[in-house]
N, C-alpha and C positions, 0 to 999 in steps of 0.2 A: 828429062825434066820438062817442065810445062813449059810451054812456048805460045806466045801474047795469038790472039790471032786479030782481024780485022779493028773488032772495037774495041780490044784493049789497047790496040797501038792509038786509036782517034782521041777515043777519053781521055788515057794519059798524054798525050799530046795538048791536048784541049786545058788540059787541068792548068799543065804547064805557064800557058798561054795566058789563060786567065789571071794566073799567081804571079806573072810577070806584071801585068797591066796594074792589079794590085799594090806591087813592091812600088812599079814607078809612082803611084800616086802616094802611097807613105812617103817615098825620099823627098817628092816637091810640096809635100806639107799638107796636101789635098784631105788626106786619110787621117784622124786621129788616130793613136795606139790603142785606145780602148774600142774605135770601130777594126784598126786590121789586127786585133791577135787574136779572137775568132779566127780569122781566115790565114793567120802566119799555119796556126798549130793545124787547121785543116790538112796544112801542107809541110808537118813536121818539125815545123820553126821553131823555135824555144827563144826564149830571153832569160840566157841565163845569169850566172853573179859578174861575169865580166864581160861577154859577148853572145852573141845569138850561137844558138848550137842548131847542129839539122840530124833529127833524126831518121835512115834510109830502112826504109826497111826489109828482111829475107823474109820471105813469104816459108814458112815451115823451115826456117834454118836453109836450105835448099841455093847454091848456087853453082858457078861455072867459072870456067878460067878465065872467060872473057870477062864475067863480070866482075869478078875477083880483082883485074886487072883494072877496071873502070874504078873500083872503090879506091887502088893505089892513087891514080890517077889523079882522083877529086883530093884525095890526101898530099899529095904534091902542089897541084896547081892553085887549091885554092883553100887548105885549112895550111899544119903547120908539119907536115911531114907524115902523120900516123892517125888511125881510127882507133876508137872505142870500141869493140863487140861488147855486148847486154846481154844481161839475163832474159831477153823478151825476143833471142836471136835476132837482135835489130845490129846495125853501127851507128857511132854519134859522132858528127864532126864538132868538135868544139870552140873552133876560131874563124867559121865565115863569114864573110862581110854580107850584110844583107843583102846588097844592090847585087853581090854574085850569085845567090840563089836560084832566081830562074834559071841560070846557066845551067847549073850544079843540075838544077831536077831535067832539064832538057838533055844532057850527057845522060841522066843515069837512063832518061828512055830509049836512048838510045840503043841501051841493051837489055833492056825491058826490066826497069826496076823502078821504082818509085818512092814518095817518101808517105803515100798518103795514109789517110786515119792509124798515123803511128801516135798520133795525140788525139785530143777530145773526146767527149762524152758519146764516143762509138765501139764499135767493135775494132776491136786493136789486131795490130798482127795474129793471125792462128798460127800459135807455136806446134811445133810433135817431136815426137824422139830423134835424136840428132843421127842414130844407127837406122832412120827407117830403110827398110827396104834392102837391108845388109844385115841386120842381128839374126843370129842362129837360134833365138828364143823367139820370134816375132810370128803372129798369128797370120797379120796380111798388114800391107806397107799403110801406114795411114794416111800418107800425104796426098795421095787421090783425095779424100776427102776433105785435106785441108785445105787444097786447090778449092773445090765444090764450094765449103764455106767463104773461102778468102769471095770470090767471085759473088756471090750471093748476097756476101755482105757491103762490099765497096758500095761507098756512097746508096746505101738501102734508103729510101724515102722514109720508112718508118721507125729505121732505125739509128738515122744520125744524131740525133740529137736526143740522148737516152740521160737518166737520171743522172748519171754518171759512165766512165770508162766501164768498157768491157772485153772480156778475157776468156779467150777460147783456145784448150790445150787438148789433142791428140795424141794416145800411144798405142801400138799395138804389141805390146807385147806383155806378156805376165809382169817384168821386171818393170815396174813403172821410170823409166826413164828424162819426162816430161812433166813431172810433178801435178798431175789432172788434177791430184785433189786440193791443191791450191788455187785454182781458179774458179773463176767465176760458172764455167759448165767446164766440166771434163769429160771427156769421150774415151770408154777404153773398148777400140776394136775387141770382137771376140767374135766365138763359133757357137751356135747351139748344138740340139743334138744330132739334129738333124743335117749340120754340116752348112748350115747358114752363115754369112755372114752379119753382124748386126752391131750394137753397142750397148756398155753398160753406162747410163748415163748416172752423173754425177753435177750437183749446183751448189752453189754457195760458198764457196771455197774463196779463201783471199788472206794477205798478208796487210801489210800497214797497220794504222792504229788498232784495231779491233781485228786479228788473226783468227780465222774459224775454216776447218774442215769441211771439205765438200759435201752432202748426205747425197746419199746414193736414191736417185728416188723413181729410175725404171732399172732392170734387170738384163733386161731383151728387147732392145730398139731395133728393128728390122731397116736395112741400109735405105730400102726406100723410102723410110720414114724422116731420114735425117732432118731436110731442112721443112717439113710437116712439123715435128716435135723440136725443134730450136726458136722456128718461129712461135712456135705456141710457149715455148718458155719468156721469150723478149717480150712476147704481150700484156703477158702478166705481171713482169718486172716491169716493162714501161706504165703500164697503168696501175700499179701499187707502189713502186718503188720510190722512196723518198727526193721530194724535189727543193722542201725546206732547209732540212742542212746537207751540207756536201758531204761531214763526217760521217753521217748515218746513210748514203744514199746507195750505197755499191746493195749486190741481189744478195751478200751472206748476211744485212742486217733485216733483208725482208724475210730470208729465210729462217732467221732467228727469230722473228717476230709473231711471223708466220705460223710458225710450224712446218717443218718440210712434211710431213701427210700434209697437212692442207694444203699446202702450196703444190705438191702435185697432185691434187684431187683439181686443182685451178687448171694447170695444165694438162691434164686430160681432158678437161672438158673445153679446153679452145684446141685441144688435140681432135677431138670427134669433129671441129669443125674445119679440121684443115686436111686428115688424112683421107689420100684418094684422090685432092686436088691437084689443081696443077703442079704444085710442089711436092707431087710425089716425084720421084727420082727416077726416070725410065734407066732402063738395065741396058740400053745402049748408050747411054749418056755418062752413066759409070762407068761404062767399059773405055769409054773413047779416050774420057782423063787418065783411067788408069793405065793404057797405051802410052800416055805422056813419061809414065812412072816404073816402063819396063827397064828389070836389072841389064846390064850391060850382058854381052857376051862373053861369058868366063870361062876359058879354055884350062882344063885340067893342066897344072902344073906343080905335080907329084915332085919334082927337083930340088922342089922347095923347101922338102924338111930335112935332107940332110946337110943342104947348105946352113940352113937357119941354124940345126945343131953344132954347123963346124966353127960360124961366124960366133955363135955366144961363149964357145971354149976360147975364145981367143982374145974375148974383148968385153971385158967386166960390164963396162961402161951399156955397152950395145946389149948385152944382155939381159941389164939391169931395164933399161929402156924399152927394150919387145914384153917383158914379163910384166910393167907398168902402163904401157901404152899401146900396147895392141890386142886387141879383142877377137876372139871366136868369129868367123865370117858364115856364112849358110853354108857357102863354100869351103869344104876342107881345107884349100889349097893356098885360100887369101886369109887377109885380118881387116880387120875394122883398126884406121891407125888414130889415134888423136894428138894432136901438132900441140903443145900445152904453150899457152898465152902469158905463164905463167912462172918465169925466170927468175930462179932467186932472186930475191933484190928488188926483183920487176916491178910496174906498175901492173895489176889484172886485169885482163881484156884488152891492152892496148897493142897493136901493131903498125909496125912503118910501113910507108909506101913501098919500100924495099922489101920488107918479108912478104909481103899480101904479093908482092911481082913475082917470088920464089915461090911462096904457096900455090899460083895460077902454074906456072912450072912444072911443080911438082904432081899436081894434078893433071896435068895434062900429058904427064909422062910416064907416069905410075899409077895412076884413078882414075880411068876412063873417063876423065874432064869431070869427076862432081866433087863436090867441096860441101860439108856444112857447120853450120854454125851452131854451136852447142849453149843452152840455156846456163853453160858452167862456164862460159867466156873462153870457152877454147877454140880450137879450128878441125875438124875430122876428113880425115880421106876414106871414105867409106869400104874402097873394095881396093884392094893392095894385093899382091903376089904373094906368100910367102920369100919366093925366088929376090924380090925387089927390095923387102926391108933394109940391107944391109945398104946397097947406093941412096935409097931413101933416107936413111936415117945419116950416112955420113956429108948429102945436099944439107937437113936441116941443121947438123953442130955448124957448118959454114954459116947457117945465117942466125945463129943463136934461139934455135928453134926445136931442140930436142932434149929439153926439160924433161927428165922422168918421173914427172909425179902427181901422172894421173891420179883422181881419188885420194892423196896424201895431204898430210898438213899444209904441204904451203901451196897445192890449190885451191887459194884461196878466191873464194867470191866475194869483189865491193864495190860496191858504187861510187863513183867520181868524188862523192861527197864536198868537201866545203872547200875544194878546190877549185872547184869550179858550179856547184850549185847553187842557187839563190834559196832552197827551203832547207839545206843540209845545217845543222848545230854543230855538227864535227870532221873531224876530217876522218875521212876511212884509207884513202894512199897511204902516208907515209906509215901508218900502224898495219898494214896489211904487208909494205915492204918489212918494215921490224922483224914481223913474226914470222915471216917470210925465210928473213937472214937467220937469225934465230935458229930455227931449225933444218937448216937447209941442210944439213950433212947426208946423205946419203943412205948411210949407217943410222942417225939420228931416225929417220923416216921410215927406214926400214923396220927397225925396231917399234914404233909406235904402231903402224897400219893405217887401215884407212879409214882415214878423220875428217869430214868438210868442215872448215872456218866459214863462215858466211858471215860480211860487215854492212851494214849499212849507217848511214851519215845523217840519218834522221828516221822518223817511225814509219814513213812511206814504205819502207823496206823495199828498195828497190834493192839491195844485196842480199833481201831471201834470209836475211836473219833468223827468223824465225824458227825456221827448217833446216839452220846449222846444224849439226853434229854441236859445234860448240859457235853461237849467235854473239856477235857485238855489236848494241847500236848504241852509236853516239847521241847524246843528250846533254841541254843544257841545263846548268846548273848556278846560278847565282852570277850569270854570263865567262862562265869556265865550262871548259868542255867535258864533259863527264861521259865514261864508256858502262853501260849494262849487259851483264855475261846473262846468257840462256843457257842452257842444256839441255841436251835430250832430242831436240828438232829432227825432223828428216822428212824429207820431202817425193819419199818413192811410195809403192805401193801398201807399204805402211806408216803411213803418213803421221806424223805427231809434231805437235806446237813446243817448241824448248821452252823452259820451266825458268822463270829468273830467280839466280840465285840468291842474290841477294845485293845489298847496296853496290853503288857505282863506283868504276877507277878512275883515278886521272889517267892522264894519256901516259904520264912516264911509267906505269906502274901495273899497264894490261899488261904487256906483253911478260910480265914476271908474273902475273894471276894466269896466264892462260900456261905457261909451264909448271905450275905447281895444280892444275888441273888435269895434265897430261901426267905428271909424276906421281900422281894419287892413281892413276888409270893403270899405269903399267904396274902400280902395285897391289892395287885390287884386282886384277884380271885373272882368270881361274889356267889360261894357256896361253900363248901366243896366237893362236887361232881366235879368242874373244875379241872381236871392236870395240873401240870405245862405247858405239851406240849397246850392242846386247847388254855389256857391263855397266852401263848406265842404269838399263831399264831392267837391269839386276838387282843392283843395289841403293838404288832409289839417289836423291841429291843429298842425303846428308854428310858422304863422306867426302864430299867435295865442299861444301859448306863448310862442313871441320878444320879442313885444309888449307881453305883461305881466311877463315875471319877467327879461327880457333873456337872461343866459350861465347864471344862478342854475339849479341844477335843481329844475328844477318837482316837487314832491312834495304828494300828495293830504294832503285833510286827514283 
C-alpha cells in the first residue's frame, strides 16, 4: 500500500500545525465561528447536533494494522470507546472535544493518515472497490489511480473551492462494486482491444435531493490521459456550475442542464488543450504508484480445500458464515473475507476500540497486514488462506464479529441520523436495529436472499437510499418523523434510482411495511434463485403498492 514520502509527511504535518494555531485562537475568543468552520471542515471538523464530530479519512478504503490500531486508539483516548465506518470509506468520531483535535490529526500523521478535504466544496476522498487488487473478476487494481488522483487533488489551487463537494469513485472490475455511477465522475478501469489499459468515463452521478445517473460521456480514456481529462472535466464544472443555490450546484444538475453531449463536446475541447501537457501521466510514474499497490506473496496452499470441506461438515454456523462472507480470491487457494459491522441488533458501521485492536490482529496474522473499508460499512481482509478461515472466523465469534450476512437483509446501510446529526429529520439507528432484529433468524435470511436496506435520516442520503434494494428516508412531517419506502434502487453496474412507493410510515409501522414488502417478494418470485431486485424489475411496483395500501391511493409523502 502507498507510503507518505518526503512532502506528504511536511504538508500533513504543516496542515497539522496550522489547525492547531487555529483551534487555539477559536477557544481564547480570538476566531469567530463563522470565520473558523471554513477552516474546522477544511480539516474534517463538524459541528454536529451535540458535539463536534471529526471526520478521518481512508484514502480508497485502503488500510493497515498499524493504522487500524491508531484509529482504536483515537477511539479510546479521546472520543467514547468506538468509530463510525461511512459509506464515503471515511470514520467519524462523534464525541471529541475541540481543544483535542490537533492532537487527534497529529497521531493520525503519525501513521500517515489524515482528516483533510473529507469536507468542503472540494474534491472529497477517492473512494474504489473495497476487493481491489484481490477480486478474481478484476481487470487491473484501481487503487494506483486513486492514489494518482487523491495526490493531485489535495489542496489543488484550482480546485478547492468548487461550486460544491465533489466525488470521485473507482472500480476495476465488470461487477461495479463502488457505485461509479453515483458520483460525481466515475472511472471504470478497462482493457481495449489492443490490450490497453484506459477508462470508461462516466459524470453526473449523485444521490441527495435531486438523485440522477452518471452518463457515460468517453468510452476509451487512455491511462495517461487521466488527470488531462479530470481536469478538463473540473474546468468546465468550476466555471458553469452553479454558485447561486447550493441545491442546484453539485455537476449532475449542470449535466442535466446541460446536456451530457454538450457538456462533453465542453470537455474535449479544454481536453485538446490539456492532452500531451504536463499532466500527461508518464508510464514510469504509473508504474512507481502501482509498485506501492503489489499483491502480497501468495504461496499455494492447496490444504485448504479439504480442510474448509471437513470444518463446514461439522459446524453449521462456520459454514453458513464462509458461504456468506467469503469471496472468490484471484488466488484459488485464498478468499476475500468480509468482517460484517453489522450484528443483529447492532448499530451499522460502528466499532470499538476493541474490535478495530482484534481486526489490526487478525490482519496481521492472517491478511498480509491489509485491511479495507467497504462503502457498505463493513471491514474486508482482502487475501485469506482457505487453510486460515476456520481460526479466523472462530478469533472473530470471540469478539462478536462474525455476523453472516454479507449482502442479506440485515446488512443494513444508515447514517448516524438524528442521533447525532444536526440536518437529519429522523432517526435511522434505532429503525435499522428493528429491522435488523426483525429478521435476524438465520433461516429467516436465508430464505429471502440477497436484499440491501439502505436508510438515510434526511434527503442528503448519506445512507445511499436511493440505490437500496428497498430505500428509507426519514422526513418530516407536520414535526413527526415520517419514513418514505423506494424500491427498486441499486447501485452496481446497473445502476437504477428506487421508485417511491408511495405515502409515508411512522416510525412504529415501517418495520411492519418493510415485511409485508418482503412477504409479497417471496411470493411473487418465479424460484428461489430470483432476488428481490430481478423480481422487482419483473413485476413492476404495483404489487407491492397493493400490499401495503390495498385500493387506497398511494400518495408520496
Amino acid at each position: 500500500m502507498y507510503r507518505y514520502d518526503e512532502f506528504d509527511h511536511a504538508f500533513v504535518s504543516s496542515r497539522v500545525e496550522q489547525f492547531r494555531d487555529q483551534v487555539g485562537r477559536r477557544l481564547a475568543g480570538e476566531l469567530a465561528e463563522d470565520a473558523f468552520k471554513p477552516l474546522r471542515l477544511m480539516n474534517g471538523v463538524y459541528l454536529q447536533l451535540h458535539a463536534y464530530m471529526l471526520r478521518v479519512a481512508i484514502p480508497y478504503g485502503t488500510l493497515n494494522g498499524k493504522q487500524m490500531r491508531m484509529l482504536a486508539h483515537i477511539a479510546r483516548k479521546y472520543d467514547r470507546g468506538y468509530g463510525h465506518f461511512t459509506t464515503r470509506q471515511n470514520i467519524q468520531y462523534n464525541w471529541p472535544k475541540l481543544s483535542d483535535t490537533p492532537d487527534i490529526l497529529a497521531e493520525l500523521a503519525s501513521v500517515e493518515m489524515h482528516a483533510l478535504q473529507t469536507s468542503g466544496n472540494c474534491i472529497r476522498n477517492v473512494t474504489a472497490d473495497h476487493f481491489a487488487g484481490a477480486a478474481a473478476d478484476e481487470v487491473a487494481d484501481p487503487r494506483p489511480y486513486a492514489e494518482i488522483l487523491r495526490q493531485w487533488s489535495s489542496v489543488h489551487p484550482e480546485f478547492s473551492f468548487l461550486p460544491r463537494k465533489f466525488k470521485i469513485a473507482v472500480t476495476g472490475a465488470e461487477r461495479d462494486r463502488a457505485a461509479i455511477q453515483v458520483h460525481d465522475i466515475g472511472l471504470h478501469l478497462k482493457k481495449n482491444e489492443d490490450g490497453q489499459i484506459g477508462f470508461a468515463v462516466y459524470v453526473g452521478g449523485g444521490q441527495g435531493r435531486t438523485p440522477m445517473i452518471a452518463r457515460k460521456i468517453k468510452d476509451f480514456l487512455p491511462e495517461e490521459d487521466l488527470l488531462s481529462y479530470t481536469t478538463a472535466i473540473m474546468r468546465v464544472y468550476n466555471l458553469h456550475g452553479r454558485r447561486d443555490n447550493k441545491y442546484k450546484a453539485r455537476i449532475k444538475i449542470l449535466v442535466h442542464e446541460t446536456g451530457a453531449e454538450e457538456l462533453a463536446r465542453q470537455v474535449e475541447e479544454e481536453f485538446s488543450h490539456l492532452q500531451g501537457t504536463e499532466l500527461k501521466l508518464p508510464e514510469k510514474d504509473i508504474q512507481a504508484i502501482t509498485a506501492y499497490f503489489a499483491p502480497p506473496a501468495l504461496v499455494d496452499r492447496a490444504e485448504g480445500w479439504p480442510q474448509l470441506a471437513g470444518w463446514k461438515k461439522t459446524d453449521e454456523n462456520f459454514a453458513r458464515w464462509v458461504d456468506q462472507n467469503v469471496q472468490p480470491h484471484k488466488h484459488p487457494d485464498y478468499g476475500m473475507v468480509t468482517i460484517s459491522l453489522k450484528p443483529i441488533g447492532g448499530i451499522p458501521g460502528d466499532a470499538s476500540d476493541v474490535q478495530m485492536d482484534a481486526i489490526a490482529d487478525l490482519a496481521e496474522e492472517f491478511a498480509f497486514d491489509e485491511i479495507r473499508i467497504s462503502h457498505e460499512q463493513n471491514v474486508i481482509l482482502p487475501h485469506v488462506a482457505l487453510a486460515d478461515l476456520e481460526p479466523l472466523y472462530r478469533a472473530l465469534v470471540a469478539h462478536n464479529l462474525a455476523t453472516a450476512n454479507a449482502g442479506l437483509i440485515t446488512d443494513i446501510i444508515a447514517c448516524p441520523g438524528l442521533d447525532y446529526c444536526a440536518l437529519a429529520n429522523a432517526r435511522s439507528i434505532p429503525l435499522a436495529q428493528e429491522i435488523s432484529t426483525r429478521f435476524g433468524s438465520p433461516e429467516r435470511q436465508a430464505e429471502i436472499g440477497e436484499l440491501k436496506i439502505k436508510i438515510s435520516g434526511c434527503i442528503n442520503a448519506c445512507g445511499h437510499h436511493h440505490v437500496g434494494h428497498i430505500g428509507l428516508l426519514g422526513v418530516e412531517k407536520k414535526g413527526a418523523e415520517l419514513y418514505q419506502i423506494t424500491l427498486g434502487g441499486s447501485g452496481d453496474e446497473n445502476t437504477s434510482i428506487g421508485e417511491i412507493i408511495g405515502r409515508g410510515f411512522e416510525p412504529n409501522k415501517v418495520t411492519d411495511a418493510v415485511e409485508t414488502i418482503v412477504d409479497t417478494y417471496l411470493g411473487l418470485r418465479t424460484s428461489k434463485e430470483e432476488t428481490f431486485l430481478e423480481a422487482y424489475r419483473r413485476v413492476g411496483p404495483q404489487p407491492f403498492k397493493e400490499a401495503l395500501y390495498g385500493d387506497a391511493k398511494a400518495e408520496a409523502a
